[in-house]
C-alpha positions in Angstrom: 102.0 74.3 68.0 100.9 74.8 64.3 100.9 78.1 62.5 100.0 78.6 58.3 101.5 81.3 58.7 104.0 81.3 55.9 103.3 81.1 52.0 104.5 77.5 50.1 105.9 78.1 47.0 103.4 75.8 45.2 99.4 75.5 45.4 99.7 71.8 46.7 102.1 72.4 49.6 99.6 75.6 50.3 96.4 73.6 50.6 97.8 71.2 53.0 99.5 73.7 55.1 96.6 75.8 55.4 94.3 72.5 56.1 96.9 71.2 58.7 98.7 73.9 59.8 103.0 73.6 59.6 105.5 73.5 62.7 106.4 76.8 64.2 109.5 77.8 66.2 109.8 80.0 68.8 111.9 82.6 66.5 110.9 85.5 64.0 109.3 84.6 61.3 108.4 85.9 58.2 105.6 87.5 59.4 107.1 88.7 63.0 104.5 89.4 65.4 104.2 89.2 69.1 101.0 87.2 69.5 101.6 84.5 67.4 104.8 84.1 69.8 102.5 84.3 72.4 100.1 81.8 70.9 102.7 79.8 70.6 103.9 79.8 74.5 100.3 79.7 75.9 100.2 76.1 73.6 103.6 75.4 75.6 102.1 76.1 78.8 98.5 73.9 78.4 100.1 70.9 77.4 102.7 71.6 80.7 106.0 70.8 78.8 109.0 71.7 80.7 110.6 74.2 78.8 110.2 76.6 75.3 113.6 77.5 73.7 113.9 80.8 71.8 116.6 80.5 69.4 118.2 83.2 66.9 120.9 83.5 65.2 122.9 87.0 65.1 123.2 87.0 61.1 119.3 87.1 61.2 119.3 90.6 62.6 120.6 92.1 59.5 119.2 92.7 56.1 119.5 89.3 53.7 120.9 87.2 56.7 118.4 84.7 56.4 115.5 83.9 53.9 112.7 85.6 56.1 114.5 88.6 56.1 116.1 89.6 52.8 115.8 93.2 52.8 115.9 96.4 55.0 112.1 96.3 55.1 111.5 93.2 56.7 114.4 94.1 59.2 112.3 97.3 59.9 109.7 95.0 61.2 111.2 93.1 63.0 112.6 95.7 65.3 109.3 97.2 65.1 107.9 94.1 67.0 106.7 94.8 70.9 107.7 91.9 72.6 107.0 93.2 76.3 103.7 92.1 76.3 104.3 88.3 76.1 107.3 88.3 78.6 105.0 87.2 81.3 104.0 84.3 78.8 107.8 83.1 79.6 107.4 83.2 83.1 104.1 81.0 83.2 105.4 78.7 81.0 106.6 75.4 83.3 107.5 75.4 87.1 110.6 77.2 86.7 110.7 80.3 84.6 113.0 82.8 83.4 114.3 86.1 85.1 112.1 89.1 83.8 115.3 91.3 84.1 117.6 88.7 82.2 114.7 88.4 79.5 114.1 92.1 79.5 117.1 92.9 78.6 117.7 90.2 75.8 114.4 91.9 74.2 115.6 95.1 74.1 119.0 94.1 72.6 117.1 92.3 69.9 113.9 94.6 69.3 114.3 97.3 70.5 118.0 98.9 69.5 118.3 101.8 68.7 120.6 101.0 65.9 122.5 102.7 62.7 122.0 101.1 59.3 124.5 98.2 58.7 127.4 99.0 56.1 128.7 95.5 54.9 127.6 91.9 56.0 130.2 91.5 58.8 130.6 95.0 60.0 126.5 94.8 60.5 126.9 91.6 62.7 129.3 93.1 64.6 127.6 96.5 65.4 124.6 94.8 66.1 126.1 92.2 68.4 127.7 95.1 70.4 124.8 97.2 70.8 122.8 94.1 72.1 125.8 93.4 75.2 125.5 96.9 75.7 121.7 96.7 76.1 122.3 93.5 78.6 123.2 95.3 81.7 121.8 96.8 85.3 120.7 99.5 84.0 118.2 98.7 81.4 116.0 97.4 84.1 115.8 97.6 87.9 116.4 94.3 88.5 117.7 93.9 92.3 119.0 90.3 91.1 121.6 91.5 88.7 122.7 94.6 91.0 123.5 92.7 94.1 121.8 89.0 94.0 118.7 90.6 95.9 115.8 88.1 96.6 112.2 90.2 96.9 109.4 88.0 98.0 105.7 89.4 97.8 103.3 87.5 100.6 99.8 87.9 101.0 96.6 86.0 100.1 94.4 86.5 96.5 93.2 89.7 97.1 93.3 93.2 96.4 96.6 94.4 98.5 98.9 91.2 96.9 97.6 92.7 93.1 98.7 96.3 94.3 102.3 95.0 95.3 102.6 92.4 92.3 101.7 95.5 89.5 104.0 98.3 91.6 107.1 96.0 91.1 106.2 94.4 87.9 105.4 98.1 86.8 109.4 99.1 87.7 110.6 96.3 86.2 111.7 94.7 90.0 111.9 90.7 89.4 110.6 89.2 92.6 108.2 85.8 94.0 105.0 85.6 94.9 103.7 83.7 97.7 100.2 83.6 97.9 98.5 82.2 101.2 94.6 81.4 101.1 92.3 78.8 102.6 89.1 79.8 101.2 89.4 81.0 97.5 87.8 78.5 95.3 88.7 79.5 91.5 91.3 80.7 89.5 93.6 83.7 91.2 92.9 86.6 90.5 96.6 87.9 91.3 98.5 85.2 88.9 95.9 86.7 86.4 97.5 90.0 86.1 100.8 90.2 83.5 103.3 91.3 86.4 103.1 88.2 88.4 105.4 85.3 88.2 104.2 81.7 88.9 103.1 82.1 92.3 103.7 79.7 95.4 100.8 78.7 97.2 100.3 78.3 100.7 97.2 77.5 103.2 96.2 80.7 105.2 97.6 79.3 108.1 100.8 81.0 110.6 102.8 77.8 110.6 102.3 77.1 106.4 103.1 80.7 105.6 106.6 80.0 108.0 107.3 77.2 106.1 107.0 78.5 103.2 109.0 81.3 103.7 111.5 79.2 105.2 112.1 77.5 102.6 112.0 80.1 100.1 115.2 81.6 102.0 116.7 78.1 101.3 120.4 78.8 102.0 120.4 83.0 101.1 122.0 85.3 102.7 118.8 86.8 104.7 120.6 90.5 104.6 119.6 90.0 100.7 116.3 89.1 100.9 113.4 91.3 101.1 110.0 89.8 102.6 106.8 91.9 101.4 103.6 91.4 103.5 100.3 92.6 102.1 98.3 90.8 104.9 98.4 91.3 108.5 99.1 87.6 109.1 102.1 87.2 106.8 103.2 90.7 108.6 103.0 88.9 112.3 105.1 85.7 110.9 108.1 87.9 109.5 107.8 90.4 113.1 108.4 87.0 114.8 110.0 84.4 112.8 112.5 86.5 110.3 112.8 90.0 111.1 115.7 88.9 113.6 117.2 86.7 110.8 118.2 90.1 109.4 115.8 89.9 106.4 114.9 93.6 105.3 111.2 94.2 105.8 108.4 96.7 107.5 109.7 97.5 111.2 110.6 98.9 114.1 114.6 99.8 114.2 116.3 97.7 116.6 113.6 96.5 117.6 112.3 92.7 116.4 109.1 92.2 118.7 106.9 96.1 118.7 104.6 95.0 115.6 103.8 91.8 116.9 102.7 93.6 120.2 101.1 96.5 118.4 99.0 94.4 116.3 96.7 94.2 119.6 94.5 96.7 118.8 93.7 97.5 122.8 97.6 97.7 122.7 97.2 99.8 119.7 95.0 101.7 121.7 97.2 102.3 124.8 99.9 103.6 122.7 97.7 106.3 121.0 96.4 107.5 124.2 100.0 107.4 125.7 101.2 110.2 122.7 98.1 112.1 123.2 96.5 110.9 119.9 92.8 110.8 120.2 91.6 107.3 119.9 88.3 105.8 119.8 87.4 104.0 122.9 87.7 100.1 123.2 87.9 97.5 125.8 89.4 93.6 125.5 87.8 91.2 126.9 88.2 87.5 127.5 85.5 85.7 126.1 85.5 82.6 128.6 85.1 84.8 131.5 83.1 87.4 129.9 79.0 87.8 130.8 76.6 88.6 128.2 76.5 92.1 128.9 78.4 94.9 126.9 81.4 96.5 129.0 80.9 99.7 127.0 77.2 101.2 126.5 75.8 100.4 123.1 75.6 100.4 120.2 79.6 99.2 120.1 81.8 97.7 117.4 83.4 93.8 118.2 86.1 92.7 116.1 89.0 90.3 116.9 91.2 91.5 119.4 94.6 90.7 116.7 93.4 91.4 113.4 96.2 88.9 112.1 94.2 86.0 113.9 90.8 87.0 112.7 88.8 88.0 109.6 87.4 91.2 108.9 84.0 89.1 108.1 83.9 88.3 111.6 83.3 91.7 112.8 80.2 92.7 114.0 78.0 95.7 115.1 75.8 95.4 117.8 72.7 98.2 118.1 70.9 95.6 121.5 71.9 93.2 124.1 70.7 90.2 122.0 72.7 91.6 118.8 75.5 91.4 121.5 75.1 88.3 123.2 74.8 86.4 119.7 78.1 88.3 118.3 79.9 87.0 121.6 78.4 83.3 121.0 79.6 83.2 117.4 83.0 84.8 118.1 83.5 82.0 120.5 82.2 79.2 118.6 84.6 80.8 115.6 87.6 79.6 118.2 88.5 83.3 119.2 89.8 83.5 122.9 89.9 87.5 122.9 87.5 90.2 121.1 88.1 93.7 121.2 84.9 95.8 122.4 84.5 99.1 121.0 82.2 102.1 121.0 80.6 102.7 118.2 81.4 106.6 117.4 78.7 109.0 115.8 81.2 109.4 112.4 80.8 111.8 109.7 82.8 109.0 107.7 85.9 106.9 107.5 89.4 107.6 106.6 92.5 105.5 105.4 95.7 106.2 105.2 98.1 104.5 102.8 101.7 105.6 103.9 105.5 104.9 103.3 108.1 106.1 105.9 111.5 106.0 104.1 114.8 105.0 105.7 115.6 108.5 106.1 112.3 109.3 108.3 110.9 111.4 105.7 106.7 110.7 104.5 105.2 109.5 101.7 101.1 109.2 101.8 97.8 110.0 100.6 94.6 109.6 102.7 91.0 108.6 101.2 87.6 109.1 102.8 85.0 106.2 102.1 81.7 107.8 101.2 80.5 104.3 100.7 81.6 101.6 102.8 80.7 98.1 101.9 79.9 95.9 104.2 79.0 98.1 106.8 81.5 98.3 109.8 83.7 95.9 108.3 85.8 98.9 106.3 85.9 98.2 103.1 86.1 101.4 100.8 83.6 101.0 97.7 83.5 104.8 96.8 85.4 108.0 97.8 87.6 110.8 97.4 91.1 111.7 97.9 91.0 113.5 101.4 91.8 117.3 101.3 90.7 118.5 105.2 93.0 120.3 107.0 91.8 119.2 110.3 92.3 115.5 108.9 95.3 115.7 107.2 97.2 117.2 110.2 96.4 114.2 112.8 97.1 111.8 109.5 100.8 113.6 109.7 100.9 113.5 113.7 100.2 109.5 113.8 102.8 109.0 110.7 105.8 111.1 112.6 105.6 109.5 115.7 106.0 106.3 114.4 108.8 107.6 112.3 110.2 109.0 115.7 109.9 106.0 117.4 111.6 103.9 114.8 109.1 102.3 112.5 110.5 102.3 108.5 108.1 100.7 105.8 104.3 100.7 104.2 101.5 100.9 106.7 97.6 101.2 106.4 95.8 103.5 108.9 92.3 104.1 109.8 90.4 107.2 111.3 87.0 108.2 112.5 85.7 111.9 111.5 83.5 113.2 113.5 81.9 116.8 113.7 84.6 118.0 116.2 87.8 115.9 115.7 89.2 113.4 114.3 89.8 109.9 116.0 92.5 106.8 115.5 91.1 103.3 115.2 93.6 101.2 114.0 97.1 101.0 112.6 97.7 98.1 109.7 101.8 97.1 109.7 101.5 96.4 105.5 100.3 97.5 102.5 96.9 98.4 101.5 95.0 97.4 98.4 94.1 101.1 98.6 97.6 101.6 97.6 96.4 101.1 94.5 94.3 104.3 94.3 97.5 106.3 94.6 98.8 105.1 90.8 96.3 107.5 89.4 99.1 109.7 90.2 101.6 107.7 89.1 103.0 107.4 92.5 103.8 103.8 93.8 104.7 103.1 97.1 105.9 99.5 96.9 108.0 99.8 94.5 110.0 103.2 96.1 110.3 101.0 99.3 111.6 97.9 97.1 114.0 100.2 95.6 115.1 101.9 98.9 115.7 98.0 100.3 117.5 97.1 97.7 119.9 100.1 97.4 118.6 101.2 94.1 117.4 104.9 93.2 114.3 105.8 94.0 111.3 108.4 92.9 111.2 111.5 94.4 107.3 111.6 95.8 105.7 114.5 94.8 103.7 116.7 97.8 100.3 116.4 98.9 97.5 117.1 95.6 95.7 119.8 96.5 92.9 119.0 94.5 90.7 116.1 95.1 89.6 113.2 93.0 87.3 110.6 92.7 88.2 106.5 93.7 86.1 103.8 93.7 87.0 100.0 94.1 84.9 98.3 91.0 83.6 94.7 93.5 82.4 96.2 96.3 80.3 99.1 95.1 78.9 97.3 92.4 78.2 94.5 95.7 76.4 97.7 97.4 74.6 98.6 94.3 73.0 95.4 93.8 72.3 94.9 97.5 71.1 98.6 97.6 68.9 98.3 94.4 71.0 100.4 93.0 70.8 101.4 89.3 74.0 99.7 86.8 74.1 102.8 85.3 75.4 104.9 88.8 78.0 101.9 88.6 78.9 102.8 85.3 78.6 106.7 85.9 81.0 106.3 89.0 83.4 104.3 86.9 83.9 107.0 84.4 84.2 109.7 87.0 87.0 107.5 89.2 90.4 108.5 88.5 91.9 106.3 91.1 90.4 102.2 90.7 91.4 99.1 92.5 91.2 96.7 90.0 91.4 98.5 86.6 94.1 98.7 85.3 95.1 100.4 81.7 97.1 97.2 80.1 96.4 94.6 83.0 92.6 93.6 83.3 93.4 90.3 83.6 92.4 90.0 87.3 89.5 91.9 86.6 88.2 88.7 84.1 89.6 86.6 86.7 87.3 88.3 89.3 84.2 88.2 87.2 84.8 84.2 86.1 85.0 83.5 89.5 81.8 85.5 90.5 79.8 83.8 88.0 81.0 80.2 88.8 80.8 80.2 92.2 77.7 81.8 92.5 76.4 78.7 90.6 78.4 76.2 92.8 76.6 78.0 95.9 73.5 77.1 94.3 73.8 73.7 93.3 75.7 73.0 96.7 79.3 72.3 95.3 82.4 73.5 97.8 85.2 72.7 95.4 88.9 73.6 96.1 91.7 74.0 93.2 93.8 71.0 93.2 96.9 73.2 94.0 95.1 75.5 96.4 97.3 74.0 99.2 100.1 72.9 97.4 103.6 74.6 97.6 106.1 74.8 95.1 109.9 75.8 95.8 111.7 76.6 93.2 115.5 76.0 92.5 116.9 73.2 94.9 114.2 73.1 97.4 112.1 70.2 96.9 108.0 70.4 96.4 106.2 71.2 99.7 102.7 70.5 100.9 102.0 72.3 103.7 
């Protein structure tokens, strides 16, 4: 990389520097700043060389121990350089990248010290070089890696509930992986965009790719040190069944290996509700080979896949007639699906969800939002709402939560309700995080990370108790999708942006994946229209890190 940075000492040497740029290290400089380290790495990166080497040398770190830094003054800026921003520029830099904690703490012992004034060349080196060993342990971040050789893997595919777990962990300083699993993204992640996330491993959206790459992401680890993170229901059915009996911590059932695999069936789902006298909406499976065109349940009714793990919320329909019916039942067959789930479609004020965390001691942590706007409809996706305050709806929230903490079930889960004029009704129970989740860091609560840090054996926040006031949320894509389909004016966008407190995909420091998101709009809104299907080179590519070898799966 070239920088003309740095002032020659004559006007010829000047001229050509400043026409042709000079050499620059990857050390302070004259000059120090972070983003022309950072300009410097993101060089590294495009032209995919395998490493960047920062070098220093401890004399530097005091006043006249090297050229660029011959006085107190141009120490004082040196120290006063942020380098936290860029840290993620190491970790994209190559295949293999350096451990956030390890780096975290080798910044801090050089830039951020808090330090007394050197008395006497070698006395100087020596303070400084002890105060930077001291700064180089456990505690200055909450690195599970350091503390106990931990291994955190994040799973789930390029969307909103992956970005909530990859900036809830990044956010607490919790090194971890990222596997992300997709077979129809076409573009640049918008995940690996945000700051937080390491180089990712890529996967198709498939059960037996995301095993394999799990797999082999364990490698030879102990599985009692490795915690496995789904944010999507499919990566949630492969740990329940492949690695939950490995002894890998993760969402469950205590002592039981197998209930989130069968509770995934939402007519299951439904059977257990009704069991604990929870009211529930009602729904009938059916089997879609010996099934007539006729609705089992008077319309208009709801059909979506029987296991939302094998099916995609797209595919869900709503059916007002008996043709709307009979097409939804041709087109779930022709999609390959051997079992729908058939249910009534319930006269609902609105919708609830509930984003919860049920600790290893039993005790709660949740908030609930109603969608005011839900986009697409009957496919329950929040675009606008509030945090829920209802009485009534808070109460059967808590029932549904301590019963499965009676029963056993420790981890992040995503609920669903009905509310209708005179109760309030269960449809479905989600065994993983929520990109709603994200709403909750408006209060600076974040539920990923507590449960990383309960895994792991490290403190953890106390959670504050249910707000009592409400406040506006709103996830940016999909009410700006409604307002456009609506006719909508941009400016109610913009009004309900400034009146949010909790957002999906802003966020203050990290709006990388929001750039992402609006690149890949644009683009493939133009490949629609020209008639181009284009996949990334690397969209089904794996990469292992460490010993493993390359992988595509």
């Amino acid at each position: 990389a070239l920088d003309a940075v740095h002032e020659p000492r004559d006007v010829l040497r000047q001229g050509k520097r400043l026409v042709m740029g000079q050499w620059q290290w990857l050390r302070p400089s004259m000059n120090p700043s972070a983003s022309s380290l950072t300009s410097l790495l993101r060089d590294v990166s495009k032209k995919n060389d395998g490493y960047a080497m920062f070098m220093i040398h401890s004399s530097e770190l005091m006043p006249g121990g090297s050229p660029n830094f011959p006085d107190e003054s141009s120490i004082e800026k040196l120290y006063r350089v942020d380098v936290r921003d860029y840290r993620q520029d190491f970790c994209r830099c190559g295949k293999t990248r350096f451990r956030r904690s390890r780096h975290d703490g080798i910044c801090k012992g050089f830039f951020h010290l808090s330090r007394g004034k050197a008395e006497g060349e070698q006395k100087g080196v020596r303070e400084r070089a002890c105060k930077v060993k001291k700064t180089i342990k456990p505690a200055s971040c909450s690195s599970a890696s350091i503390l106990n050789n931990s291994r955190v893997l994040v799973i789930g595919g390029d969307h909103e509930n992956t970005l909530a777990s990859v900036r809830a962990l990044g956010l607490a300083g919790i090194d971890f992986d990222l596997l992300i699993h997709s077979g129809k993204s076409c573009g640049k992640s918008s995940v690996f965009a945000s700051k937080y996330a390491p180089v990712p491993i890529y996967a198709e959206g498939s059960y037996d790719s995301i095993h394999k790459a799990i797999k082999a992401w364990l490698g030879d680890s102990n599985p009692a040190d490795c915690l496995l993170m789904p944010s999507s229901d499919l990566s949630a059915l492969v740990i329940d069944e492949r690695f939950r009996s490995l002894g890998v911590k993760t969402s469950g059932f205590l002592g039981d290996e197998w209930q989130i695999c069968d509770l995934m069936d939402k007519h299951a789902q439904s059977q257990w509700a009704a069991a604990r006298g929870i009211p529930v909406a009602k729904g009938v499976e059916i089997d879609l080979a010996a099934s007539g065109p006729h609705s089992p349940l008077a319309l208009p009714v709801i059909i979506k896949p029987a296991v939302s793990a094998e099916g995609q919320k797209s595919d869900i329909r709503i059916c007002r007639n008996p043709a709307e019916y009979a097409d939804a039942v041709s087109a779930f067959s022709n999609a390959g699906y051997k079992r729908v789930l058939v249910q009534e479609l319930i006269g609902y004020e609105y919708e609830v969800t509930c984003v919860g965390l049920i600790r290893l001691d039993g005790s709660l942590a949740w908030r609930a939002y109603a969608k005011e706007v839900v986009y697409p409809e009957g496919r329950g996706s929040i675009a606008s709402g509030r945090l829920e305050t209802d009485p009534s709806v808070l109460q059967v929230i808590h029932r549904v939560l301590s019963t499965l903490a009676e029963e056993g079930y420790r981890g992040l889960c995503d609920i669903e309700f009905f509310k209708t004029p005179d109760r309030v009704l269960l449809n479905e129970i989600n065994f993983r995080q929520s990109g709603i989740v994200a709403f909750t860091f408006y209060e600076g609560l974040y539920l990923p990370s507590i449960w990383a840090k309960e895994c792991l054996g490290l403190p953890s926040e106390f959670v504050c108790e249910y707000p009592e006031k409400s406040y506006r949320v709103i996830y940016e894509t999909s009410y700006f999708r409604y307002m456009r389909d609506t006719g909508t004016s941009a400016f109610e966008w913009i009004k309900a942006l400034r009146e949010a407190g909790g957002k999906n995909l802003i966020f203050t420091g990290d709006n990388g994946p929001l750039r992402v998101f609006i690149w890949n709009t644009v683009t493939n809104k133009f490949r629609r229209l020209a008639g181009i299907k284009v996949l990334p080179d690397d969209q089904f590519a794996l990469f292992i890190k460490g010993p493993h070898a390359a992988l595509c799966v």
